[in-house]
C-alpha positions in Angstrom: 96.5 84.9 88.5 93.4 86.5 89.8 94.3 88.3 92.5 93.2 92.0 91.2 89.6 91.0 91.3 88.5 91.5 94.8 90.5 94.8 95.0 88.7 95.8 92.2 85.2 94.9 93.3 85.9 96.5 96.2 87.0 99.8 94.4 83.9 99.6 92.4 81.7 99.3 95.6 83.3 102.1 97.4 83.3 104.6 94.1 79.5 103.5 94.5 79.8 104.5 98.0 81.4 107.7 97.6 79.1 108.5 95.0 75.9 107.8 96.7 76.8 109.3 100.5 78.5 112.5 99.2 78.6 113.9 102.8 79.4 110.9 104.4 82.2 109.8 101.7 84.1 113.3 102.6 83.8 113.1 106.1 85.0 109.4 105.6 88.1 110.4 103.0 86.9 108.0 100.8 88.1 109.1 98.0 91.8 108.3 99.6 90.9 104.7 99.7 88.5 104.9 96.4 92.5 106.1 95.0 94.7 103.5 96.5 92.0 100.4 95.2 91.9 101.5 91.8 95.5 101.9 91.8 96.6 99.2 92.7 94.2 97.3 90.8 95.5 98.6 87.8 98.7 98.0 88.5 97.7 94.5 89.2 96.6 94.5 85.9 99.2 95.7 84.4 101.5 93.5 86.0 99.6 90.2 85.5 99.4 91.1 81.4 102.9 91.8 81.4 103.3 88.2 82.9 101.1 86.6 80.7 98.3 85.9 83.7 95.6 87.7 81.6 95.5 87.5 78.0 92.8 89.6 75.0 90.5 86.5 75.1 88.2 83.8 76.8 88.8 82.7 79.6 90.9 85.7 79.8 93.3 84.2 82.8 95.8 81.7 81.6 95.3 79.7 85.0 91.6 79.0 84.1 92.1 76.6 80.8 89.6 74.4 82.3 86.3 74.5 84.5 88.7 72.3 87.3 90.7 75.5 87.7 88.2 77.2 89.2 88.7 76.5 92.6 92.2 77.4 92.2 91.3 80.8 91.0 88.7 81.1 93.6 91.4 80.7 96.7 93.4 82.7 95.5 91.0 85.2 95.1 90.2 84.5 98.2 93.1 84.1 100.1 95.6 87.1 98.4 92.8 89.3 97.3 91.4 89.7 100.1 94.9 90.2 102.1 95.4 92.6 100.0 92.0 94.4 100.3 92.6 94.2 104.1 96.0 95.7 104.0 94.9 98.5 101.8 91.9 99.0 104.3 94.1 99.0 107.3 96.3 101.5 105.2 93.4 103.6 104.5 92.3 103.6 108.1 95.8 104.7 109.3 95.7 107.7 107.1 92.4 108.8 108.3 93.2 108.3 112.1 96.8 110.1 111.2 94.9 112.9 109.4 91.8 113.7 111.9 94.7 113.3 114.7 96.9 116.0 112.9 94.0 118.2 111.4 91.4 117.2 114.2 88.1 116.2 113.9 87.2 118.1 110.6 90.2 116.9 109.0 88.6 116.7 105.3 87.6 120.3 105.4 91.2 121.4 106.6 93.1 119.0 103.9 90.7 120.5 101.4 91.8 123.9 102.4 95.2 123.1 102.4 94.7 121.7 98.8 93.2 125.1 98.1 96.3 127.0 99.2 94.3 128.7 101.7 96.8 127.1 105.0 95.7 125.4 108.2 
C-alpha cells in the first residue's frame, strides 16, 4: 500500500543531510545509506504500480478510496515503513562498522582511494 513513504522521507532527509554537513556526511558514509533508501524506494515504487497499489491519479493509492482508509494507510506506514527504515539503518550501520574495522578509522578516505585506483 504505502509502505515506500517513510523510506522515502527518510532518503529525502538524509540527501538533506548529506548535502548540508558535507564533512560530516563523508566521514558518516552517508551517501551509502542516502543509496540503499532511494533504492529501495523506487523499487517499492515500482513494485506497488506494477501491483496496482499506486495508480496516475487522486488519491493515488488504491487502499485510500475513502477518508476511513486513512488509518489503515497510516499503520502500515507505520508499522512496515518504519521496519523497513530500521532494517536499512541497521544495514547501513553494519557496513560502516565493517568498513572503519577493515579500513580503520579513516575508512571513507581509504574507500575513496580505492575507488580512485590508487590501492590501500
Amino acid at each position: 500500500m504505502a509502505c515506500f513513504l517513510a523510506p522515502l522521507a527518510l532518503a529525502v532527509v538524509v540527501t538533506a543531510l548529506q548535502r548540508t554537513f558535507r564533512r560530516a556526511s563523508e566521514r558518516l558514509m552517508l551517501w551509502v545509506l542516502s543509496t540503499m533508501l532511494w533504492g529501495g524506494s523506487l523499487l517499492l515504487v515500482l513494485e506497488h504500480a506494477w501491483h496496482g497499489e499506486i495508480v496516475p491519479w487522486p488519491p493515488f493509492l488504491t487502499a485510500m478510496q475513502s477518508p476511513s482508509d486513512i488509518p489503515v494507510v497510516l499503520n502500515e506506514v507505520l508499522t512496515v515503513g518504519m521496519s523497513m527504515n530500521a532494517a536499512v539503518t541497521l544495514a547501513w550501520l553494519g557496513v560502516l562498522r565493517f568498513s572503519r574495522a577493515k579500513y580503520g578509522g579513516l575508512a571513507y578516505l581509504k574507500l575513496g582511494a580505492l575507488r580512485r585506483g590508487r590501492g590501500a
